[in-house]
C-alpha positions, 0 to 999 in steps of 0.5 A, a space after each residue: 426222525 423217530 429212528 433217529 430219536 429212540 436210537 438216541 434213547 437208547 444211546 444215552 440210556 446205554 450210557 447212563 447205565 454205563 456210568 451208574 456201573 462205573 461209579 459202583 465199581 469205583 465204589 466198592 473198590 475204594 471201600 475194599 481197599 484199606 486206607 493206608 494214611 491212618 494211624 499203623 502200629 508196629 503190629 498192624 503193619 506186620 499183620 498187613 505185610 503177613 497178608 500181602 508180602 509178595 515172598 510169603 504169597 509165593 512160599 505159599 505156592 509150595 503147600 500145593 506142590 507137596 500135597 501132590 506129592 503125597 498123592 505121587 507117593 501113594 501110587 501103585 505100579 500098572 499091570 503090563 497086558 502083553 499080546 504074542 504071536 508065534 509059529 509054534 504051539 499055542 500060537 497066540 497067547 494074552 498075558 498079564 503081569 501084576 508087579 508086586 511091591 515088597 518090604 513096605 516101599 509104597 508105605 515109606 514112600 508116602 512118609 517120606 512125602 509126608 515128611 516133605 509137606 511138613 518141610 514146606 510148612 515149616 519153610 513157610 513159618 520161617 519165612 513169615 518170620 523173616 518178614 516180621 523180623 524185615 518189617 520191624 527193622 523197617 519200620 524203626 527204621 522209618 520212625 528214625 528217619 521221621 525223627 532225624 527230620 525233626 531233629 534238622 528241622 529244629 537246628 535249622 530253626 535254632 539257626 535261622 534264629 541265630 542268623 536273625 540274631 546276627 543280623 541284629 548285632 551286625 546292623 546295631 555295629 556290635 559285632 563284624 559282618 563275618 558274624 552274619 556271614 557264618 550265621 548264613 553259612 550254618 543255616 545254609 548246612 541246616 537246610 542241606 541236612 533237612 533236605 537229606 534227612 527228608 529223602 532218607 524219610 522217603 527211602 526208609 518208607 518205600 522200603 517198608 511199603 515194599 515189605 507191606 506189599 503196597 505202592 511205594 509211596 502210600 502214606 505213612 503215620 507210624 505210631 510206635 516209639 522207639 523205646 516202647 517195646 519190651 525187653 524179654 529175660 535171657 531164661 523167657 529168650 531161650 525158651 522160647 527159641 527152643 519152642 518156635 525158632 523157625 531155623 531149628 524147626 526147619 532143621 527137624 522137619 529135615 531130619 525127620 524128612 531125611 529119616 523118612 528117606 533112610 527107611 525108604 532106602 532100606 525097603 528098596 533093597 528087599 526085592 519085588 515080585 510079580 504075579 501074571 496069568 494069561 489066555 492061550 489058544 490056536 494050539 490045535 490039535 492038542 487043545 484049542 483054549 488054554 491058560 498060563 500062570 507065573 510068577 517072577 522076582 527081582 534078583 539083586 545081582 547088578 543093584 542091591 541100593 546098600 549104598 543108597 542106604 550108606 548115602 541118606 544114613 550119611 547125610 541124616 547124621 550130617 543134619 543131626 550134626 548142624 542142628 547142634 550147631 544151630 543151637 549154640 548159634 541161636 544161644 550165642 544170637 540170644 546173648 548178643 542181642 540181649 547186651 547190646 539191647 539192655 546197653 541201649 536201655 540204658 543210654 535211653 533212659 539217661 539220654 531222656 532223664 539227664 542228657 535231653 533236658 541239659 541239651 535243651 537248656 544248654 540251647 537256650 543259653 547260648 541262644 540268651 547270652 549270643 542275644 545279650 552280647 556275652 559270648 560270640 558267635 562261634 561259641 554260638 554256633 559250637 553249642 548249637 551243634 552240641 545240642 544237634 549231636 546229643 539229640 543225634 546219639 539219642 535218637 541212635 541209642 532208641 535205633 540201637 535199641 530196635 536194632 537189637 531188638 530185630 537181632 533178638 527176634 531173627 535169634 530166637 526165630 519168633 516173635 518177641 513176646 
């Protein structure tokens, strides 16, 4: 009975620590783990998607990789020790042979894989550009998509008003069944386009989660309107693309790369030497010990690497020739981007200053004389959907604007600032 007891003992002490450990894990899980309900500006988000992208977390693999080829590069050739064994004179013999590098190869071969980390670096800043410019499109695109289901939302509250209003008139006999009828029928679209523009709220944020590496349907409470970012001039654009354009830095990471290789291709073609000395005996009776010396180059006879030469010195000039075309591409971006976004400026500033505020009265007097038995329900109906459309064209003249603006950062390859 005492066994069985202290066993029992410590079968729940056992436990009971068990259970303290898990609740301490759990604890300290959930206060590492961001809480992604909260409120997420546009640069919040970008800053958590630069942390846990998956694409970025993967181009970051590359940095490692060069790095060791720096070290391949720097390696020098191995000696060769040799044995040999013969009938004649000396018999036996030890040999070794220190191969010797000419014309700097070993110095051009680590510039040139210098060349390549700053390829990867710049690899890397390109993609993380890309990621911001995603994200920015996809959390717009959230907000667009948050509003499309307030603005269905609304018509269907200003439909199932006219739907009561109907009712109303049909059953005081002002107006024919049909009135309620089509009243119904438009609240029934009402709620069908609500039901769409909730899934496309829901698609739009699983999109952007992915970006920001988390589950798909993590919460959501953006906070940045569509108008409030700035628009940049075409001279601050321009400069700024010349300064941190990711393609244009990529591109003369590469030059400088494919620079680094014309000048590996021209070491190669100066021959190399070599430098051997060995340990002779067995060679009575003119001697028992002895030593050998000797020296060899490289002749050029089957390879000489001139068309190697040829062949970096082509594909440098070819490089240098597409940067040139990434510049007019870049500036042609820039000015496109910049028109369509200053269009959009101005459609939003009429649409909030002019256009919403006549939609919304527009609304309510048709809604009051619908009421009052002064126009029918078809006029009813026609300026319920005007108002839905205006409110549609402003909500895609600010998603025109972001959309631009995406345009505009991808072209300069940077940050907007």
């Amino acid at each position: 009975m005492f066994r069985y007891q202290q066993r029992a003992n410590i079968t729940s002490a056992i436990a009971g620590a068990l259970l303290v450990l898990a609740i301490a894990t759990t604890a300290e899980a959930q206060s590492q783990t961001p809480s992604a309900a909260g409120p997420l500006t546009l640069a919040g988000a970008i800053d958590r998607a630069l942390a846990a992208n998956p694409s970025i977390t993967a181009a970051k693999l590359q940095r490692p990789i060069d790095i060791a080829g720096v070290g391949v590069a720097g390696e020098r050739p191995n000696p060769e020790l040799a044995y040999e064994a013969s009938k004649e004179t000396p018999r036996q013999s030890i040999t070794a042979t220190f191969p010797i590098e000419l014309g700097g190869k070993r110095s051009r071969r680590i510039d040139l894989a210098n060349a390549t980390v700053a390829v990867g670096d710049a690899e890397l800043a390109r993609v993380t550009a890309e990621v911001r410019n995603d994200v920015r499109r996809a959390y717009f695109e959230v907000v667009a998509a948050d509003a499309r289901v307030q603005i269905a939302d609304d018509v269907r509250v200003l439909a199932l008003r006219a739907r009561d209003a109907a009712r109303a008139r049909v059953n005081a006999g002002d107006v024919p069944q049909s009135d309620l009828t089509q009243s119904e029928l438009v609240l029934a679209n009402g709620e069908n386009d609500l039901s769409a523009a909730h899934g496309e709220a829901a698609a739009a944020r699983a999109e952007l989660n992915a970006l920001l590496g988390q589950p798909a349907d993590t919460p959501l409470s953006l906070t940045d309107a569509l108008a409030a970012s700035p628009l940049p001039s075409s001279a601050d654009a321009l400069a700024q693309a010349t300064r941190g354009n990711g393609e244009l830095q990529v591109i003369d990471r590469r030059i400088a790369e494919q620079t680094a290789k014309v000048d590996l291709s021209k070491a190669l073609t100066r021959p190399d030497m070599s430098a051997g000395g060995g340990f002779v005996y067995d060679a009575e009776p003119e001697f028992r010990y002895g030593w050998r010396v000797s020296f060899g180059v490289t002749l050029p006879v089957f390879t000489t690497h001139k068309q190697a030469v040829t062949f970096e010195a082509g594909t440098l000039a070819r490089l240098q020739a597409e940067r040139a075309v990434v510049l007019a591409r870049i500036g042609g971006g820039i000015g496109a981007a910049l028109a369509r976004a200053t269009a959009a400026r101005d459609r939003i500033t009429r649409y909030d200053t002019t256009i919403l505020p006549l939609a919304i009265e527009s609304e309510r007097q048709a809604q009051v004389a619908y009421n009052a038995g002064q126009i029918g329900l078809p006029a009813l109906i026609q300026a319920l959907q005007l108002a839905r459309d205006t409110r549609q064209r402003g909500l895609d003249a600010g998603l025109d604007y972001q959309r631009a603006l995406a345009d505009l950062e991808r072209a300069i390859g940077a940050p907007i600032r």
